[in-house]
TORVEXLUM-857134 format. One record per residue (C-alpha): residue number from 0; y, x negated, z negated. Coordinates in pm, 1 decimal. Example, Ala and Ser with C-alpha at 12.3 -4.5 7.8 and 13.67 -1.06 7.14 Angstrom:
+-----+----------+----------+----------+
|  nr |        y |        x |        z |
+-----+----------+----------+----------+
|   0 |   -450.0 |  -1230.0 |   -780.0 |
|   1 |   -106.0 |  -1367.0 |   -714.0 |
+-----+----------+----------+----------+
This chain:
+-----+----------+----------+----------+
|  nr |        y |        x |        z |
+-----+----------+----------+----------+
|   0 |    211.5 |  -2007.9 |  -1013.5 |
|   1 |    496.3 |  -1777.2 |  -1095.4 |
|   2 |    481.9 |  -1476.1 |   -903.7 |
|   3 |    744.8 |  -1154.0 |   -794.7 |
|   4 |    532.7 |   -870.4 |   -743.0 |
|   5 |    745.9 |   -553.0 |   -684.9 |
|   6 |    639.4 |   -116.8 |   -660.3 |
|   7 |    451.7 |   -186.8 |   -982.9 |
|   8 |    468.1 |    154.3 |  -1098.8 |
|   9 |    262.0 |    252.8 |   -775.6 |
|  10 |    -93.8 |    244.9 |   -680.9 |
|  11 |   -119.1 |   -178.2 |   -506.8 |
|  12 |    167.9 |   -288.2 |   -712.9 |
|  13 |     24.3 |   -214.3 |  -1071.0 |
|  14 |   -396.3 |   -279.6 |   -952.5 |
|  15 |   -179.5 |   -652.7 |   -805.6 |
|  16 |    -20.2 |   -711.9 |  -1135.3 |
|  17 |   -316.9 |   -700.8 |  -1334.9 |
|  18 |   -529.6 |   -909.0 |  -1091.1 |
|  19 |   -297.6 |  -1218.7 |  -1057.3 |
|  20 |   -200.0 |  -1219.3 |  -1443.6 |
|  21 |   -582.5 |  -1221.5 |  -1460.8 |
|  22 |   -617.6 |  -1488.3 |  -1284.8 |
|  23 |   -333.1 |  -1675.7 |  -1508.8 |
|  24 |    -44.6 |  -1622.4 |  -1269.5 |
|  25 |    302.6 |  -1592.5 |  -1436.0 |
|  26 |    426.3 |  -1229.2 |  -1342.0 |
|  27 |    703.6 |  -1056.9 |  -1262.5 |
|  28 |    702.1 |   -735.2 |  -1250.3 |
|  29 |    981.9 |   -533.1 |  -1045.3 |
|  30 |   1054.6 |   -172.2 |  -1022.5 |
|  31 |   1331.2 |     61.6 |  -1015.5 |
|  32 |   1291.8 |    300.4 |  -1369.2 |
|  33 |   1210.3 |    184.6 |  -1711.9 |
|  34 |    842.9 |    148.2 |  -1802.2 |
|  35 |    890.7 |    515.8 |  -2002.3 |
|  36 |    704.9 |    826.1 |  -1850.4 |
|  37 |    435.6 |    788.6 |  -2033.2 |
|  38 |    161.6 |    753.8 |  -1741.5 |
|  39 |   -140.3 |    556.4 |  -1800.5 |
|  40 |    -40.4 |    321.9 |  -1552.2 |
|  41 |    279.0 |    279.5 |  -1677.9 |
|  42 |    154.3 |    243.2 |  -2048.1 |
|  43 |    -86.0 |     -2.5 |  -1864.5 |
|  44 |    232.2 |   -220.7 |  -1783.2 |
|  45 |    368.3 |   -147.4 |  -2121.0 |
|  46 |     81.3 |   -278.6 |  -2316.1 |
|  47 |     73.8 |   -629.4 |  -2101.0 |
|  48 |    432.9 |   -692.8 |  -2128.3 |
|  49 |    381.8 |   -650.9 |  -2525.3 |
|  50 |     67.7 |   -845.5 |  -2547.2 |
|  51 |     77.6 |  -1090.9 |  -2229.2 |
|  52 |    313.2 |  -1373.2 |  -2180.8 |
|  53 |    251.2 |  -1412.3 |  -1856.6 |
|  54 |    387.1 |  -1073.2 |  -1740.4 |
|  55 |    742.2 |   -941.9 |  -1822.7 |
|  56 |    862.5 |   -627.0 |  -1640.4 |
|  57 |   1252.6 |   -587.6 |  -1416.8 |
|  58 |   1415.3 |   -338.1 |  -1326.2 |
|  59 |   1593.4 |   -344.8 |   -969.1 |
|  60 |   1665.4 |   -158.6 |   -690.0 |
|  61 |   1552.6 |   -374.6 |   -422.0 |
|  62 |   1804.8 |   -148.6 |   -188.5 |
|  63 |   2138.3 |   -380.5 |   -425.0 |
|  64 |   2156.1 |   -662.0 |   -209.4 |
|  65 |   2290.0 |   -812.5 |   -528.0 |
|  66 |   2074.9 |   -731.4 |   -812.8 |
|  67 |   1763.8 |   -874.5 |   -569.6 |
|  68 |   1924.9 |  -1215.8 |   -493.9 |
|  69 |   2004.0 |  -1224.9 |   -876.6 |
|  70 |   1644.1 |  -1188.1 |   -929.9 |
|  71 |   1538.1 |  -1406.6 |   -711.9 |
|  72 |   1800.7 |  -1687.1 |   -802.0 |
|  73 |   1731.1 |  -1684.8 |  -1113.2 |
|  74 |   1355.4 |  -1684.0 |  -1092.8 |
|  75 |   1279.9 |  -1930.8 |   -779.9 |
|  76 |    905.0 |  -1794.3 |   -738.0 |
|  77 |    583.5 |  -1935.5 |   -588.9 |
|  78 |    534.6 |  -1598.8 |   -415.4 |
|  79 |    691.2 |  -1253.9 |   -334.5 |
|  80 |    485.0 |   -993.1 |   -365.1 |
|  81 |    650.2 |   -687.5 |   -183.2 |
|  82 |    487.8 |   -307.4 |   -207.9 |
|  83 |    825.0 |   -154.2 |   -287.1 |
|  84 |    775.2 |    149.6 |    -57.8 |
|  85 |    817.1 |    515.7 |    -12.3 |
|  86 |    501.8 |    509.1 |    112.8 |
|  87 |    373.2 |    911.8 |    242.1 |
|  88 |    438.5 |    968.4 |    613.0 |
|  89 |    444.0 |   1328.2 |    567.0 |
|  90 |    720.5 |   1258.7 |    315.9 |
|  91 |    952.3 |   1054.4 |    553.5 |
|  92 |   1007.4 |   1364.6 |    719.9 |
|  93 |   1192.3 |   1506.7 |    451.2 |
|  94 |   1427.6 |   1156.6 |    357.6 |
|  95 |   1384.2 |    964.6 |    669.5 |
|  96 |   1756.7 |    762.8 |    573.2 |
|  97 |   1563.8 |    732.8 |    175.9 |
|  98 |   1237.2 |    570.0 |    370.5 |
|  99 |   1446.7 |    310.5 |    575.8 |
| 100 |   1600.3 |    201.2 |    299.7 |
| 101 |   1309.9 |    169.8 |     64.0 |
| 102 |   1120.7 |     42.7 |    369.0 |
| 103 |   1302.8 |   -152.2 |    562.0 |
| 104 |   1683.4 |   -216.7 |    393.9 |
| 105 |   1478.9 |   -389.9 |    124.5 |
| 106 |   1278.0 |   -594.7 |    330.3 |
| 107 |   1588.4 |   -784.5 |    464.6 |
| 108 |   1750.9 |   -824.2 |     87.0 |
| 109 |   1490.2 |   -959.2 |    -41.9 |
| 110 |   1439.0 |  -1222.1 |    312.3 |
| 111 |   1810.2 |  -1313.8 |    269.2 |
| 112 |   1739.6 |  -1389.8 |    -75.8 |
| 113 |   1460.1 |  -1614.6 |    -27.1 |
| 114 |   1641.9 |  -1791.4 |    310.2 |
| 115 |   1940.1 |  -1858.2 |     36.2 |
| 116 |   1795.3 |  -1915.9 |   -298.2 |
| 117 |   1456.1 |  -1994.7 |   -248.0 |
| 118 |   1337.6 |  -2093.8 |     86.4 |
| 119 |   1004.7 |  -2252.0 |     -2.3 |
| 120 |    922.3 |  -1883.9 |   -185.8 |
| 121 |    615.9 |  -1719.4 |     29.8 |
| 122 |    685.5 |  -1365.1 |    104.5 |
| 123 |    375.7 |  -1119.0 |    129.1 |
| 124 |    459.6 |   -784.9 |    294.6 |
| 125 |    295.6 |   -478.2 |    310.7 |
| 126 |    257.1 |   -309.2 |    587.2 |
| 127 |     83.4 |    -41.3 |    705.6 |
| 128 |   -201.7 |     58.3 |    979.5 |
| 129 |     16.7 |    358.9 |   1064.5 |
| 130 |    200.6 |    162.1 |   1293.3 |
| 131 |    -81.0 |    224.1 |   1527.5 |
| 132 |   -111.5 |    583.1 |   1471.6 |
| 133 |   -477.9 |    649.3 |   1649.3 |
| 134 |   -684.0 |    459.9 |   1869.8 |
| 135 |  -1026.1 |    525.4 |   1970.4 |
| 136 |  -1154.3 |    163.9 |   1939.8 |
| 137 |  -1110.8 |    -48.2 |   1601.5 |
| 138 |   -793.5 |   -209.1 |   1578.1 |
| 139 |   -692.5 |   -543.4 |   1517.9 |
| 140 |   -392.9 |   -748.2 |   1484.4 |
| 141 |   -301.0 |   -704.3 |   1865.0 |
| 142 |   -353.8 |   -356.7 |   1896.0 |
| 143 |    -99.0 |   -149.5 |   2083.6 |
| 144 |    159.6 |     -6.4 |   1815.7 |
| 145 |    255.6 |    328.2 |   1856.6 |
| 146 |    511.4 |    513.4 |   1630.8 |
| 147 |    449.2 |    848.9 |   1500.8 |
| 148 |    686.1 |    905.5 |   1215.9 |
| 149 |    976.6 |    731.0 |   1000.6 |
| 150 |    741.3 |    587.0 |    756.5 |
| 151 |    575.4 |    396.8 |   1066.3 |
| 152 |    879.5 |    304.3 |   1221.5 |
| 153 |   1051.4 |    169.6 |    900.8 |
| 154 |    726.7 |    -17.5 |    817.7 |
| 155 |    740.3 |   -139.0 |   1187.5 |
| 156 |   1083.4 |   -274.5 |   1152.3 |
| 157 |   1001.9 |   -432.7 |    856.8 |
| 158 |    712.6 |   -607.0 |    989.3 |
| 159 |    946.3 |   -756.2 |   1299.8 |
| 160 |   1222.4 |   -811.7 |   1101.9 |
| 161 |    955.0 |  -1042.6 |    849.9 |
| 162 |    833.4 |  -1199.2 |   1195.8 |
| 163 |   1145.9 |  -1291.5 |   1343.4 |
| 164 |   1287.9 |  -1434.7 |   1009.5 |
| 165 |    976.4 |  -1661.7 |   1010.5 |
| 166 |   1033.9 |  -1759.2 |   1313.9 |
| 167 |   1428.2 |  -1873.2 |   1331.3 |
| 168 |   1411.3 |  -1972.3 |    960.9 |
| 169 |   1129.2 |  -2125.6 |    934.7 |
| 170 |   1039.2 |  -1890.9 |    576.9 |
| 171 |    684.5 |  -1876.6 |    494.3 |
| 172 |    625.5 |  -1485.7 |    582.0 |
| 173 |    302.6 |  -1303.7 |    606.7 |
| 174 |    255.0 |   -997.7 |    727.6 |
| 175 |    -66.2 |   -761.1 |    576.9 |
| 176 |   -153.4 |   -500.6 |    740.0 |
| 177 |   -340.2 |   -224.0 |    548.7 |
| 178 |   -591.4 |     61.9 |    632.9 |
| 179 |   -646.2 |    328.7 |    365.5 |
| 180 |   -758.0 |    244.7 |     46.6 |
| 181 |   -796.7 |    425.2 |   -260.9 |
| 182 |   -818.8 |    450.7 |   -629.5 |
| 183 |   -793.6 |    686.0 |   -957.5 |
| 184 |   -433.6 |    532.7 |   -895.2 |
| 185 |   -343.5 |    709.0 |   -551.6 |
| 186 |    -66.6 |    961.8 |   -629.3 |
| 187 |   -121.2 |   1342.7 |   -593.4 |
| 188 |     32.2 |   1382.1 |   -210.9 |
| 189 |   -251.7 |   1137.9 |    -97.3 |
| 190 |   -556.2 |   1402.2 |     94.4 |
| 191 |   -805.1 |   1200.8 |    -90.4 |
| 192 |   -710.9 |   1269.9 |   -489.5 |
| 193 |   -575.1 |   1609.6 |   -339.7 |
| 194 |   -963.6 |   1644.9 |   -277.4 |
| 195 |  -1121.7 |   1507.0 |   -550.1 |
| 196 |   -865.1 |   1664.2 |   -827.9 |
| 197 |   -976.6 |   1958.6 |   -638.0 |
| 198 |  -1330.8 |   1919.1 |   -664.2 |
| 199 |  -1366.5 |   1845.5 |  -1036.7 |
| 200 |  -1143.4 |   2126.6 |  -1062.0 |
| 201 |  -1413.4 |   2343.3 |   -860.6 |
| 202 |  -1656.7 |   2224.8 |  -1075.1 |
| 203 |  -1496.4 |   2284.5 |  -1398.2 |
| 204 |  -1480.6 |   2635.5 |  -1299.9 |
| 205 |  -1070.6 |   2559.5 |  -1298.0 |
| 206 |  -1006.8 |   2649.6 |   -936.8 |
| 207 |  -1140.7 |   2872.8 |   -675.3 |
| 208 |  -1076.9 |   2686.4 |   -328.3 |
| 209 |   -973.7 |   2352.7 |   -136.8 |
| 210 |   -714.1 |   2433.5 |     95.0 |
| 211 |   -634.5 |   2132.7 |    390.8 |
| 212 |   -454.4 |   2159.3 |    719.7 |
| 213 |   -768.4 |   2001.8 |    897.0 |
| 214 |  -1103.9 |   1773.2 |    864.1 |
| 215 |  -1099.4 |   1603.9 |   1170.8 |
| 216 |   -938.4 |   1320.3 |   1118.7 |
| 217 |  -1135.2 |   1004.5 |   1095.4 |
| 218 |   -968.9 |    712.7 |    850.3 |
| 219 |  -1118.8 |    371.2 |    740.8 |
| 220 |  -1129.0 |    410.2 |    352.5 |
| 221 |  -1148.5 |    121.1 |    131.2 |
| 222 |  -1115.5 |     86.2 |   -234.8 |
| 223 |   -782.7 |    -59.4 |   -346.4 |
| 224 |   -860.8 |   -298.0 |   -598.4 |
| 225 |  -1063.6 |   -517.8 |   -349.7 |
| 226 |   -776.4 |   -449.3 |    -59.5 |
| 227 |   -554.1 |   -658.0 |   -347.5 |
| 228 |   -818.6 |   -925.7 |   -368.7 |
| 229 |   -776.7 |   -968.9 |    -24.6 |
| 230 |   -385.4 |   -940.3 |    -54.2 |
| 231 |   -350.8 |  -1241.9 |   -311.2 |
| 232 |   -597.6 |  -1487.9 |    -70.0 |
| 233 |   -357.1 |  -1411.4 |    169.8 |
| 234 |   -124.7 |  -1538.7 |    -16.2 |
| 235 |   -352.8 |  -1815.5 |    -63.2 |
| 236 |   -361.0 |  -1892.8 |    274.4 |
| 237 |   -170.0 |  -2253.5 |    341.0 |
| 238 |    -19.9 |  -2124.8 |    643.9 |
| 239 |    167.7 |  -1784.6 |    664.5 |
| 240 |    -42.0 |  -1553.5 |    924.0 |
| 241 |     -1.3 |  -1174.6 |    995.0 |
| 242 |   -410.1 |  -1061.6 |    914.0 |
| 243 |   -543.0 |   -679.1 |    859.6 |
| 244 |   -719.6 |   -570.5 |    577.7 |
| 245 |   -966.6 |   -259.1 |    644.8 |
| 246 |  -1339.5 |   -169.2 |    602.5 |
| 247 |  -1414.9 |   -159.4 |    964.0 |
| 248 |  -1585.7 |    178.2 |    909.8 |
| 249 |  -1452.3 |    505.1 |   1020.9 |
| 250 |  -1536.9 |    883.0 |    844.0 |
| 251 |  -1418.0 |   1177.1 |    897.4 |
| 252 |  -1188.8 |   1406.6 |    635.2 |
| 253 |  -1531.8 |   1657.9 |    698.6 |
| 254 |  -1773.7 |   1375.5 |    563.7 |
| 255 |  -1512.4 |   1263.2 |    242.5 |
| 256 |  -1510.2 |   1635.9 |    178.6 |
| 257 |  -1897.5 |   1677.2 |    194.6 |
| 258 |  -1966.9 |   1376.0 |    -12.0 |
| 259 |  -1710.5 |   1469.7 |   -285.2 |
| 260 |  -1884.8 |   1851.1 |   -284.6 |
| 261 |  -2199.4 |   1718.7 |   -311.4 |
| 262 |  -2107.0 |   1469.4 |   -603.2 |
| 263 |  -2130.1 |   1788.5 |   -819.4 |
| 264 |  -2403.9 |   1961.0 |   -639.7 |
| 265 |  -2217.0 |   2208.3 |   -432.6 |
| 266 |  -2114.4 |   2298.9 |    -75.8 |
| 267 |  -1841.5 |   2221.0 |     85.1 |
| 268 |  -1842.2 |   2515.0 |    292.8 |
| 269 |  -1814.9 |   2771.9 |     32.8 |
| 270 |  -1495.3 |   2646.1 |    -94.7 |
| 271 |  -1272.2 |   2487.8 |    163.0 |
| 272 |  -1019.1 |   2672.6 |    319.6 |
| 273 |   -840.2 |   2545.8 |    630.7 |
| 274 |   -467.9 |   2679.4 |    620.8 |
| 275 |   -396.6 |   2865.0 |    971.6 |
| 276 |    -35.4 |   2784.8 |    933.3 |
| 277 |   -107.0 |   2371.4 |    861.0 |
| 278 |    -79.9 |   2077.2 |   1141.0 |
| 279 |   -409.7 |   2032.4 |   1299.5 |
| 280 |   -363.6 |   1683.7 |   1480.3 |
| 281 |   -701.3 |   1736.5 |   1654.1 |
| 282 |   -933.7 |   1439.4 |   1678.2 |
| 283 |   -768.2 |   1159.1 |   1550.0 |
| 284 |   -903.4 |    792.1 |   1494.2 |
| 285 |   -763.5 |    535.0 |   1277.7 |
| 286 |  -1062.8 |    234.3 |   1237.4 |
| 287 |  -1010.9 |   -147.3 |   1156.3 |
| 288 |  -1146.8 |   -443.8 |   1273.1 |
| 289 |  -1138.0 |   -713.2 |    976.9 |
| 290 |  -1297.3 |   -966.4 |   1183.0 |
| 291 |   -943.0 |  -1199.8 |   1124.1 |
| 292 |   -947.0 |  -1179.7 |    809.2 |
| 293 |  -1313.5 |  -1213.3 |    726.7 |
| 294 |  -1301.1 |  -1522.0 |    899.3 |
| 295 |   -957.2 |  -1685.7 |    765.9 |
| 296 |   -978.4 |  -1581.9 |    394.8 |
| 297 |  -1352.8 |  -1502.7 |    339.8 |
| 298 |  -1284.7 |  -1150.2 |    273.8 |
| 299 |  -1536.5 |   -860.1 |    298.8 |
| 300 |  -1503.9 |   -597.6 |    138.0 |
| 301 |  -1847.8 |   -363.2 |    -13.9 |
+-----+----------+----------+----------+
């Protein structure tokens, strides 16, 4: 199967790439800088596209309406793979117009690409569980969705725009919608290497204190490379559905936080600060319920 995946140089995109060239997928790997900064994720990519036929590396801004139907012309894949994202909600405060196009603007170039060049290409999507903000009970595909920030609402558009593009066109479009889930790979602005940086830091007699706006929040944490096992049976799937990927178990910032501490043998309490001046969003609740997807594609995450 020849495959697009694109946001290789983040966290999904790179674990993704590995995974289906693994598997002996023909890859195509898309992001928007050269393979050069010398990260071990990037040198990760580097090293396959020297030694691995089956993986060769593009760069394109999936925001050039051209350069994306180019690439998609020319290649006629199996499968899209999209995770091209700004992807920090407390980021798309700062370039709300950046996030929508990232987000959304891309979404629809590389949808008009497949209706015209492709149309039997399967498009996966990312999307995000932050389109439901907080909810008390677990949520599943037909949860309420609430908006709490651009990152949300471009992902929300996105996710419609993917739907109704399905539906008039008849494209084979699904939809996966993702809880949190982590890895070595999650980038620096993400609370949970924030933490655990922080902690081996502690340890290491490198740094003094933790400082986070709050530890009440409860997420459903999974680990990434599994959420991307999930992601390609999915893509699997011989009929295009919208599904949720999550863990189905909630825990608070306070418990991540006292599990990391302990790790090393110390106490939280001693060393986390809570910044008076941060945003406390009180007691909020983001669980899953994976019950769709554990039943359609066998998935269940440890």
């Amino acid at each position: 199967m020849k495959v697009i995946v694109t946001g290789v140089q983040g966290q999904d995109g790179s674990i993704l790439v590995h995974e289906l060239v693994g598997q002996g997928h023909s890859v195509i790997g898309v992001g928007r800088r050269r393979l050069d900064d010398f990260s071990l994720r990037d040198s990760s990519l580097i090293n396959m596209q020297e030694s691995d036929l089956n993986f060769s590396y593009h760069i394109c801004d999936l925001r050039e309406a051209t350069t994306v139907h180019d690439l998609v012309r020319k290649a006629k894949p199996d499968a899209i793979f999209n995770f091209g994202a700004m992807s920090s909600p407390a980021e798309s405060w700062d370039n709300p117009i950046g996030t929508l196009g990232n987000d959304t603007n891309a979404v629809v170039n590389i949808l008009d690409s497949i209706r015209m060049h492709s149309p039997s290409t399967k498009l996966v999507q990312a999307c995000t569980a932050a389109i439901f903000h907080t909810s008390p009970n677990p949520i599943n595909e037909e949860s309420p969705i609430l908006i709490a920030n651009p990152y949300a609402a471009a992902k929300y558009a996105a996710y419609s725009i993917c739907n109704q593009y399905r539906d008039r066109y008849s494209l084979d479009v699904r939809n996966v919608i993702m809880f949190n889930h982590e890895s070595i790979w999650r980038p620096d602005a993400f609370v949970t290497r924030k933490i655990t940086k922080a902690v081996a830091r502690i340890a290491a007699s490198k740094q003094t204190k933790l400082k986070l706006w709050t530890l009440t929040p409860i997420r459903d944490w999974g680990w990434a490379p599994e959420f991307m096992q999930g992601v390609i049976k999915i893509g699997e799937l011989d009929h295009p559905e919208n599904l949720i990927l999550s863990t189905g178990i909630g825990a608070s910032l306070q418990d991540f936080v006292d599990y990391c501490f302990e790790l090393v043998g110390l106490n939280s309490s001693d060393f986390v600060e809570i910044d008076p001046k941060g945003l406390d969003t009180g007691v909020d609740i983001s669980v899953g319920d994976p019950t769709k997807a554990r039943n359609l594609i066998n998935w269940d995450p440890k």
